[in-house]
N, C-alpha and C positions, 0 to 999 in steps of 0.2 A: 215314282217311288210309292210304294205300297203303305196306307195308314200305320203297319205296326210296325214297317220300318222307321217312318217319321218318328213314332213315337219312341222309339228304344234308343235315335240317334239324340233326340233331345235330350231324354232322361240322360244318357250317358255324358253329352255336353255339359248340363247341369253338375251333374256328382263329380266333374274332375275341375268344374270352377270353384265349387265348393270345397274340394278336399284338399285344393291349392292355395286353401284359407281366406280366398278373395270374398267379398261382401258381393252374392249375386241376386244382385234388386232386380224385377222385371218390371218396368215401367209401364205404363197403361197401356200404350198402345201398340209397344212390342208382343205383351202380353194379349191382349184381343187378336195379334198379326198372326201369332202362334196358336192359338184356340181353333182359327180361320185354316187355318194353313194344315194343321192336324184333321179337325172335321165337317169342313167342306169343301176344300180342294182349293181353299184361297190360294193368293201370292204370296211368296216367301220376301219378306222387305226388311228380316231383323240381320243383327250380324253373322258373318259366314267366319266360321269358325273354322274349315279346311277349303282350299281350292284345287282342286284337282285342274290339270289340262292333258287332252286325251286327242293325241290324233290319229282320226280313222285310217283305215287302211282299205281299200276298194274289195268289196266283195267278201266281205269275211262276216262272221257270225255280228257284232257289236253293227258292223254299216249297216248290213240287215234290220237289226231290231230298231236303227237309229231310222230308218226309211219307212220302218209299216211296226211300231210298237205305236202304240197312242201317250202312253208313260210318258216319253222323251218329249214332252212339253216344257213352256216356261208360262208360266201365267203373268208373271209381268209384273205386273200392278195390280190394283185394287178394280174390281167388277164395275161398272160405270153407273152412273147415277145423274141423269141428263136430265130429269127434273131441279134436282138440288143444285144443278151448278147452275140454271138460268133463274132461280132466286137468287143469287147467292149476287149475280153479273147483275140483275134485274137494276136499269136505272146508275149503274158505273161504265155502260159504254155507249158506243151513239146508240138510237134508237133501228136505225138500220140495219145493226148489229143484230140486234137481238131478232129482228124479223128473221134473216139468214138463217139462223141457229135455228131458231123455231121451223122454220121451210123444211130444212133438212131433217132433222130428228122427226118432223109430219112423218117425207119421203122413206125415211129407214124403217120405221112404224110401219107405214102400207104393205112394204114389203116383206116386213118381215110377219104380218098377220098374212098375207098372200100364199107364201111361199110355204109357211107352214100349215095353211089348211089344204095348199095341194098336195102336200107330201105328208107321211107318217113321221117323218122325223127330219133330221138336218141336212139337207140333198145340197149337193154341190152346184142346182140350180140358183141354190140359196147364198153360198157363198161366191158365185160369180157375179149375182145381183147387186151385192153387197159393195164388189170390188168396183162394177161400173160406177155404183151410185157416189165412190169416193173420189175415183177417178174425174166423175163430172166435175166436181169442185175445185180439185188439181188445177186443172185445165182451164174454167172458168176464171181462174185467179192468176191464170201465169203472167197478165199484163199489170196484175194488183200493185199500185206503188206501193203501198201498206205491205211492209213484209215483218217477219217478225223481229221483234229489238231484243234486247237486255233487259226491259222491263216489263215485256213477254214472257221472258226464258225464268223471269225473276219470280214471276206470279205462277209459275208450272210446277219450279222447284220448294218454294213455299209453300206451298198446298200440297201435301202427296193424298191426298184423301181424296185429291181431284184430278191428280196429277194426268189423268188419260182423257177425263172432261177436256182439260185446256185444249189437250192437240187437236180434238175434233174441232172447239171453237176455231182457232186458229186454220184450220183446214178451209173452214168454210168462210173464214172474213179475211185470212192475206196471202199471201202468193207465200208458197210451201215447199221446201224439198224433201226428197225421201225417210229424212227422219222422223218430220211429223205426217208424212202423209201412210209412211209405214204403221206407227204406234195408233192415228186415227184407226186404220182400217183392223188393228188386230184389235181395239177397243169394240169396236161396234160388231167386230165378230166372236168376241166370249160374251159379250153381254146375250148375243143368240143363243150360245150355249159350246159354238165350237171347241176346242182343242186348239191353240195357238202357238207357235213359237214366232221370236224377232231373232232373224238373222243377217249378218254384215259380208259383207266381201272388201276383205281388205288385198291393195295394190301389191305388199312388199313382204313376206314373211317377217322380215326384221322388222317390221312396225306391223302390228297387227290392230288398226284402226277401222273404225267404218267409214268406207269411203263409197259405199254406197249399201244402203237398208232394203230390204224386204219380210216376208213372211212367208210363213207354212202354214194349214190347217190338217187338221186331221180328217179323212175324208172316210165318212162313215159306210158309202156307198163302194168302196175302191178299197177300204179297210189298209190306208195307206196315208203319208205324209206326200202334202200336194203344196206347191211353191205357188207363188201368186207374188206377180210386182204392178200394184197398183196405180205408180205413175204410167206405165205403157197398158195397165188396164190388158195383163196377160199370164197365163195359164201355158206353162210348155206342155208336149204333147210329143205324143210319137206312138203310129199306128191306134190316134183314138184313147191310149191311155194318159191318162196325166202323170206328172211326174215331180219327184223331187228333184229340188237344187243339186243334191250330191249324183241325182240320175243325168237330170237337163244338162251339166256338165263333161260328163262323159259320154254323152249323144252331141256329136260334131251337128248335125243335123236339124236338132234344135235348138241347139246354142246357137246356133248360126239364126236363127229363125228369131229366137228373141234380139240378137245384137240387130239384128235389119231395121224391129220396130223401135230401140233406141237412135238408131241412127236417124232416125225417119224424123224423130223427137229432139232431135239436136244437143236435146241442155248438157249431156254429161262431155261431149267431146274433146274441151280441152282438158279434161279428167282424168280419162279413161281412151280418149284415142277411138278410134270405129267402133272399139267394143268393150263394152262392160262386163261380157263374162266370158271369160278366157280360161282355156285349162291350166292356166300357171298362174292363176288366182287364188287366194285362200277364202274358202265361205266357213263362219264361224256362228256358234252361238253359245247361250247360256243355260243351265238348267238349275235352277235356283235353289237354294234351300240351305241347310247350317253346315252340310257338306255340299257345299256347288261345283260343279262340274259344267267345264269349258268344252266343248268337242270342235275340232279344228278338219277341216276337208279340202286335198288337192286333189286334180287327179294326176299334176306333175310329179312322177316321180322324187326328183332332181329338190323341187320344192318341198317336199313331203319329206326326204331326206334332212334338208338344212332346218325347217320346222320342228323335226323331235329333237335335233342337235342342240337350236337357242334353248328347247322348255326344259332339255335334260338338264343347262347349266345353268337353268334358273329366268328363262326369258321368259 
């Protein structure tokens, strides 16, 4: 969404709170989230004022722009700050702890000074670096008795200033699944600079849940939307090109190719069965802001049909 779009939807948001005689106070940090979000491409985290839900349709002008605009992003959350969050821990968890954290954020540092003095800008070398380096941790941690609790999830949601610091902590000190191993990896890749989106694939149209997490980046090189699921540390592909989710789903070929390395990985199967991405799947995401818009993707017909049915009567 274009800055003087942003701005004519707020303004307009404003003058019909106002003229509906309600008291419209902008509190501190709604008001810095909107400053942010107007001039410099922050995350949208105030109230959503309309919610649209919009399901694609294969091959038409909206998939299009939804597959190679760089716009159709979500930012998420707030840009990360990996210093301030291991002052903030410094001396509140083991000391073990804090090494990990430190190790990593080294590792992502190296890389990301490497990766960008070999290239002129954000190469897709950069964001598959990225995707290993998170993966390692994954992986490292899948035997961790330490997984996350309640008093975890407690200190994530409590803090939204940090709320993306936490997942990486967690990524690297306890055994993780896709939702924070997802939010770590699109954390450490806007802080690079990328383009991000968090998308879900929910099992049942009638429940449209995340039942398994991934991402997109926007690839500067490819001048396209490119998927990436970091627990299998994978990139679909077909003929050398990378691809989007709403692509990788309609290629038998590599949908097939990625359900192999999940099977390979074992954890989702009594979930999802041999395969996690199946054409009779829905893959959803968000695109944030005080008009937020949902965009919904099958390539089942049959599925796509009963999908605009529930949203027309209100699901």
């Amino acid at each position: 969404m274009s800055r003087s779009i942003k701005l004519v939807l707020l303004l307009t948001v404003s003058l019909v709170v106002l003229s509906a005689g309600s008291a419209f106070i902008i509190k501190r940090d709604a008001a810095i989230n909107i400053f942010a979000y107007l001039f410099f491409d922050g995350p949208y985290t105030s109230r959503t004022i309309r919610h649209d839900k919009i399901v694609l349709e294969p091959q038409t002008d909206l998939y299009n722009s939804v597959v190679f605009n760089p716009d159709f992003e979500d930012p998420h959350w707030f840009s990360i700050n990996l210093n301030s969050l291991k002052s903030k821990l410094q001396g509140k968890e083991k000391s073990i702890e804090i090494r990990n954290f430190v190790s990593f954020i080294d590792d992502y540092n190296t890389l990301l000074s490497k990766e960008l003095k070999a290239s002129s800008g954000l190469s897709d070398s950069l964001a598959e670096g990225m995707m290993s380096l998170v993966n390692a941790q994954f992986r490292r941690n899948r035997d961790n008795k330490r997984q996350i609790s309640s008093a975890d999830e407690g200190k994530i949601f409590a803090d939204p200033q940090h709320h993306s610091e936490y997942f990486i902590w967690y990524l690297v000190n306890r055994k993780t699944a896709c939702g924070t191993v997802g939010e770590a990896t699109l954390a450490l890749m806007r802080k690079a600079g990328f383009k991000t989106r968090l998308l879900g694939i929910a099992n049942d149209p009638k429940s449209i849940v995340y039942n398994h997490v991934f991402l997109e980046y926007y690839s500067e090189e490819q001048d396209k939307w490119v998927m990436m699921d970091p627990m299998i540390n994978a990139i679909p592909r077909s003929s050398d090109q990378s691809l989007s989710v709403l692509e990788m789903l309609g290629d038998e070929k590599s949908r097939s190719r990625m359900n192999d390395m999940w099977w390979k990985l074992g954890d989702y199967e009594g979930l999802f069965g041999p395969q996690v991405y199946r054409s009779d799947r829905v893959v959803f995401f968000n695109n944030a802001g005080p008009w937020k818009k949902t965009y919904y993707f099958t390539v089942d017909d049959k599925i796509r049909s009963t999908l605009k049915g529930l949203i027309a009567a209100g699901g």
